[in-house]
C-alpha positions as a LaTeX table, in Angstrom:
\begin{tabular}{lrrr}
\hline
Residue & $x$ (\AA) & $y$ (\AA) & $z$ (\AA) \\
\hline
Unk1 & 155.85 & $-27.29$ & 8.25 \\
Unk2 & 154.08 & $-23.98$ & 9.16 \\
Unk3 & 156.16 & $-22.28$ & 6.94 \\
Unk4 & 155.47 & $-24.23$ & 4.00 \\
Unk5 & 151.88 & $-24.40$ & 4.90 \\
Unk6 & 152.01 & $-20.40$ & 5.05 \\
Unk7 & 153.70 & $-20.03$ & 2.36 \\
Unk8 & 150.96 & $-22.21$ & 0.47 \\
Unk9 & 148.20 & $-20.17$ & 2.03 \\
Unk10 & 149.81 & $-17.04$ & 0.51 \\
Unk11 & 150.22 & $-18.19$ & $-2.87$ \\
Unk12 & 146.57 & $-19.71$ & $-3.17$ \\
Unk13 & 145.66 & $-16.56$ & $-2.29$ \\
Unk14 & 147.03 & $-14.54$ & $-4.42$ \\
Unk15 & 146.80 & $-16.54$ & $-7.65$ \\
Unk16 & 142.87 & $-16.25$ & $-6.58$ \\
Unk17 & 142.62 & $-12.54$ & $-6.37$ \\
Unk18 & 144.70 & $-12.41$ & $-9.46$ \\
Unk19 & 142.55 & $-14.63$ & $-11.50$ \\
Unk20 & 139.07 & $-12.99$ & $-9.64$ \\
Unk21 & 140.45 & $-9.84$ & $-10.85$ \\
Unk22 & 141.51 & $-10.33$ & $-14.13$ \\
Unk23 & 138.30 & $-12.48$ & $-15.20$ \\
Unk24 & 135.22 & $-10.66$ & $-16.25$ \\
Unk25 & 133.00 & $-13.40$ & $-17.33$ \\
Unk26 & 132.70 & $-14.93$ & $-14.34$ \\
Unk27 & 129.36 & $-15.14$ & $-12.90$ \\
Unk28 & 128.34 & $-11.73$ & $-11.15$ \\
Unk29 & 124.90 & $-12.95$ & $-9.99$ \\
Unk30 & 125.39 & $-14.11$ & $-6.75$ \\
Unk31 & 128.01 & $-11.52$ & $-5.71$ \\
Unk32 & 125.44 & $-8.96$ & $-6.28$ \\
Unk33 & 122.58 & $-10.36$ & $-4.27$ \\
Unk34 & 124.45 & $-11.37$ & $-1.53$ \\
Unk35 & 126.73 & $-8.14$ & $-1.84$ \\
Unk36 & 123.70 & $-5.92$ & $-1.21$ \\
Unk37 & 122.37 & $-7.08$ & 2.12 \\
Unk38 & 125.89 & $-6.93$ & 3.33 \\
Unk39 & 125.99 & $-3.46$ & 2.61 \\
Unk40 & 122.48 & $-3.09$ & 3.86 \\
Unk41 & 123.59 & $-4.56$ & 7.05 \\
Unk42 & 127.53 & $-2.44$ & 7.08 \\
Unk43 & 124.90 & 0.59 & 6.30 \\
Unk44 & 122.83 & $-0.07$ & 9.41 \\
Unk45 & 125.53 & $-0.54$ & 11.52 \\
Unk46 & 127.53 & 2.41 & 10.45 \\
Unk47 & 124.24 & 4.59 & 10.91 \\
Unk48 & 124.20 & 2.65 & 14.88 \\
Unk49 & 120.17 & 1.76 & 13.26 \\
Unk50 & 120.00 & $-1.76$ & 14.99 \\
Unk51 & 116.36 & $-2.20$ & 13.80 \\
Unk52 & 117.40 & $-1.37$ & 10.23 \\
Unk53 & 120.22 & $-4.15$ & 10.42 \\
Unk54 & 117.58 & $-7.04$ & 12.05 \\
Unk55 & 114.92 & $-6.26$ & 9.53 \\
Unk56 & 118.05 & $-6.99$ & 6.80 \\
Unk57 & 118.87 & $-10.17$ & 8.68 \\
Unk58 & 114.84 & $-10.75$ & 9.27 \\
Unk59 & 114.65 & $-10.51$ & 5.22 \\
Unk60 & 116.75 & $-13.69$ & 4.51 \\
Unk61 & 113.76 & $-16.00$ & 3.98 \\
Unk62 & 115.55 & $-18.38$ & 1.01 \\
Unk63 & 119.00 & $-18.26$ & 2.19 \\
Unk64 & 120.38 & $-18.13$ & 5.90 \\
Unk65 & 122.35 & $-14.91$ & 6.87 \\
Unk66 & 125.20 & $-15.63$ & 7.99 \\
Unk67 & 127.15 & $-14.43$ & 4.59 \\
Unk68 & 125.94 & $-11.11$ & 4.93 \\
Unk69 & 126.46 & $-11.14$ & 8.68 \\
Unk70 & 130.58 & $-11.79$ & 8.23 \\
Unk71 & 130.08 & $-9.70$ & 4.79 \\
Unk72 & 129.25 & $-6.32$ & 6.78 \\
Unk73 & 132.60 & $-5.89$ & 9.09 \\
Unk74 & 134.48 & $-6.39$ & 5.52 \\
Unk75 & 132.35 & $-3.47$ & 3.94 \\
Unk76 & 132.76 & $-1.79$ & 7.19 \\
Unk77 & 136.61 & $-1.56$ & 6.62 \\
Unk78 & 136.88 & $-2.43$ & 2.39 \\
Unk79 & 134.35 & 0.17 & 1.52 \\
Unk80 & 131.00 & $-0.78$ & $-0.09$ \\
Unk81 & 132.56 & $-1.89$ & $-3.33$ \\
Unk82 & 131.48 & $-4.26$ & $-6.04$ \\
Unk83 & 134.69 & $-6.34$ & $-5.23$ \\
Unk84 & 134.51 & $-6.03$ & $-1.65$ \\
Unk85 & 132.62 & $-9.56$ & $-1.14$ \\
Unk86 & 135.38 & $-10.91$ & $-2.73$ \\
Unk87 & 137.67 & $-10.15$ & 0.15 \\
Unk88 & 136.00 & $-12.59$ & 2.00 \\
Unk89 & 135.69 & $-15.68$ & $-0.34$ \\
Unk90 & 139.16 & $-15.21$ & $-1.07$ \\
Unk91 & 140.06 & $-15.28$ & 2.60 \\
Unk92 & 137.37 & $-18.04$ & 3.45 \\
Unk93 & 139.34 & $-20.57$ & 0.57 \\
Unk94 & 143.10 & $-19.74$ & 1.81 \\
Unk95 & 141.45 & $-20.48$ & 5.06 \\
Unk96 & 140.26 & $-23.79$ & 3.42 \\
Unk97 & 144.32 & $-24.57$ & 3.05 \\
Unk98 & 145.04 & $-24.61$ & 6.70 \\
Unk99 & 141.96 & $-26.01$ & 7.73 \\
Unk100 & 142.54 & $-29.10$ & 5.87 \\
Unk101 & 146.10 & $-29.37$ & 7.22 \\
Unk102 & 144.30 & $-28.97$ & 10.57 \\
Unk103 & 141.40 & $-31.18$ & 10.26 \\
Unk104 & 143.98 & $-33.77$ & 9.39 \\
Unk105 & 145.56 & $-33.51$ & 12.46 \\
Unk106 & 142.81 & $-34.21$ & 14.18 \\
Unk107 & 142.30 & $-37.91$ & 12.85 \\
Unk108 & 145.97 & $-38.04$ & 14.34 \\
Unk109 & 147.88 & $-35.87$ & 16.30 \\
Unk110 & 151.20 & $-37.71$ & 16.17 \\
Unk111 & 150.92 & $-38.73$ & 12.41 \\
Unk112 & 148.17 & $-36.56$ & 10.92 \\
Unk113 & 150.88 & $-33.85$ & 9.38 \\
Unk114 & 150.78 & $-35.88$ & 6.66 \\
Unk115 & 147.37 & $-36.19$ & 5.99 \\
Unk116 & 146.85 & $-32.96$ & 6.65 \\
Unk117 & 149.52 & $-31.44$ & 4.23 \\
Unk118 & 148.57 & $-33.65$ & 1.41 \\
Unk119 & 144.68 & $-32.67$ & 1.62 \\
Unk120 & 146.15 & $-28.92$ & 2.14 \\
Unk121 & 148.31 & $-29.00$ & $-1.10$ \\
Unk122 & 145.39 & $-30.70$ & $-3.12$ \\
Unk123 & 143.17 & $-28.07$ & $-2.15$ \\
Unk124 & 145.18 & $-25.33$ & $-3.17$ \\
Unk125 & 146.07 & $-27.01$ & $-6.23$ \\
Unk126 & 142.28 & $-28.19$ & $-6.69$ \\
Unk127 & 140.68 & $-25.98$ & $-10.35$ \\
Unk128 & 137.18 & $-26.09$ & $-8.09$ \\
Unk129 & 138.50 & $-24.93$ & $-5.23$ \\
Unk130 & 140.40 & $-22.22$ & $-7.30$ \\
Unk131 & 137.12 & $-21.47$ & $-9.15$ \\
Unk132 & 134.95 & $-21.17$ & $-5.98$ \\
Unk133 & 137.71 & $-19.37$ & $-4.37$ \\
Unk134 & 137.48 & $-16.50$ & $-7.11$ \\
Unk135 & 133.41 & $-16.61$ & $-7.32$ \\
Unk136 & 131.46 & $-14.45$ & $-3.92$ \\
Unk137 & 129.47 & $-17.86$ & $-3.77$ \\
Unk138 & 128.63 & $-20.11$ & $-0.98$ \\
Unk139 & 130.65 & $-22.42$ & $-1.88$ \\
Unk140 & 134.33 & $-21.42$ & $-0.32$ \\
Unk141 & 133.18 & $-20.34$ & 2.88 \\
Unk142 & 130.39 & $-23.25$ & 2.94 \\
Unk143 & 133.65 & $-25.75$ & 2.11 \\
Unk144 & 135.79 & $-24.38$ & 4.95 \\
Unk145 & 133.24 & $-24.62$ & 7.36 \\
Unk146 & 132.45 & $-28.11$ & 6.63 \\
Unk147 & 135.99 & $-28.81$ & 7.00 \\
Unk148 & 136.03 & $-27.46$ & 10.39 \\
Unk149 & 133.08 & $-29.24$ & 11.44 \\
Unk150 & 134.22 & $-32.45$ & 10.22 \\
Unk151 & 137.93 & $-31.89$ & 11.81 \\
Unk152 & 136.16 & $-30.95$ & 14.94 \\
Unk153 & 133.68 & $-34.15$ & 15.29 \\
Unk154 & 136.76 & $-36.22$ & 14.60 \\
Unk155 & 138.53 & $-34.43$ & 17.51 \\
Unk156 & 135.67 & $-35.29$ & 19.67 \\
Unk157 & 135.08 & $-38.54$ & 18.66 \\
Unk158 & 138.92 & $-39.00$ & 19.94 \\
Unk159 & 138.84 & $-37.12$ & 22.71 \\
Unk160 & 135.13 & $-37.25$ & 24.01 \\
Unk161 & 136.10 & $-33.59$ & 25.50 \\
Unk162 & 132.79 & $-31.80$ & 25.86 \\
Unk163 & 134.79 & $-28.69$ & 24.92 \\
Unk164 & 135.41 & $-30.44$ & 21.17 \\
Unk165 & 131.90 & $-31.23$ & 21.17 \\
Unk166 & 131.06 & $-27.88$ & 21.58 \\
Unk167 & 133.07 & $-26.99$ & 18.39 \\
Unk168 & 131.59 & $-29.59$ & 16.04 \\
Unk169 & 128.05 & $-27.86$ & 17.11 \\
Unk170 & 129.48 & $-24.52$ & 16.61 \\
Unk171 & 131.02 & $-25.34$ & 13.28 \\
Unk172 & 127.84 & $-27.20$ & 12.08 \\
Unk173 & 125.55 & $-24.80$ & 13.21 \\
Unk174 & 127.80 & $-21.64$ & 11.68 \\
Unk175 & 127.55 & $-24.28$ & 8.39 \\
Unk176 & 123.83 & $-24.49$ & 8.38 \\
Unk177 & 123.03 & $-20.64$ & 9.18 \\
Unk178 & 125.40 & $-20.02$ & 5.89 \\
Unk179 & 123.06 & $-22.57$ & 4.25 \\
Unk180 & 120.61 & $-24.66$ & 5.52 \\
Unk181 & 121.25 & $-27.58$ & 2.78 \\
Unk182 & 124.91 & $-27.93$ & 3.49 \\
Unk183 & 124.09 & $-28.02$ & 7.40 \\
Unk184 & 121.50 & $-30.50$ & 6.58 \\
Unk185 & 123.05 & $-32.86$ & 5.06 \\
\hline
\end{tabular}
């Protein structure tokens, strides 16, 4: 099973940076504004300029900063590239792939495989999640949290572990700091 489900993670991922890659009328508008304050922020922290990097974070007024927060350790390593955002919506929606499989385990350990693998395999067969896995939206990583969260409220609702409580808040929280309407809601 973790074979197949790694072997489904791979291919989802590369048939997205293959299509990302090969498709230049996708929208570029997002990738670019959220692109430069990761850069602004990988900049900052390169230069060891902690003030520089809050006064990026203390600009996100409309959106939430997370995105540019896990956006600067991929510059940091990628290079401050156009295409480097992509890196991490790509990995964010193959992440979406095991998530599911894991979030249906968590409505049953002993029979939730199943569950799991089918919500896995439509996901990485899914032409949204494909599209949103190729665009440096909100969207993939903002879908993979909100898969965690939900898989770990369910594990806390069966468990009542304070521990698994502690990951549904961490998950939802992580979900509304990437943006506040999907932690909302």
């Amino acid at each position: 099973l973790v074979v197949l489900l790694a072997v489904i993670a791979a291919r989802t991922g590369r048939v997205l940076w293959s299509a990302a890659l090969a498709a230049d009328a996708l929208p570029q508008w997002d990738g670019a504004k959220y692109g430069v304050s990761g850069v602004r922020i990988a900049d900052a922290l390169r230069r060891l300029d902690p003030l520089a990097a809050t006064a990026e974070i203390d600009r996100h007024e409309l959106w939430p900063p997370l995105f540019a927060l896990l956006e600067a350790p991929v510059f940091i390593v990628a290079g401050d590239e156009y295409r480097t955002p992509l890196v991490l919506t790509i990995l964010a929606a193959v992440a979406i792939v095991v998530a599911a499989w894991w979030a249906g385990r968590q409505i049953d350990p002993d029979t939730g495989d199943l569950t799991g693998v089918l919500a896995a395999v439509a996901l990485a067969a899914s032409p949204m999640q494909h599209l949103f896995g190729t665009l440096v939206m909100l969207e993939a990583p903002g879908a993979l949290l909100l898969i965690l969260a939900l898989g770990s409220y369910v594990r806390w609702r069966r468990t009542g572990r304070p521990s698994h409580a502690r990951s549904a808040w961490i998950a939802t929280s992580a979900l509304f700091f990437l943006k506040y309407n999907y932690g909302i809601s």
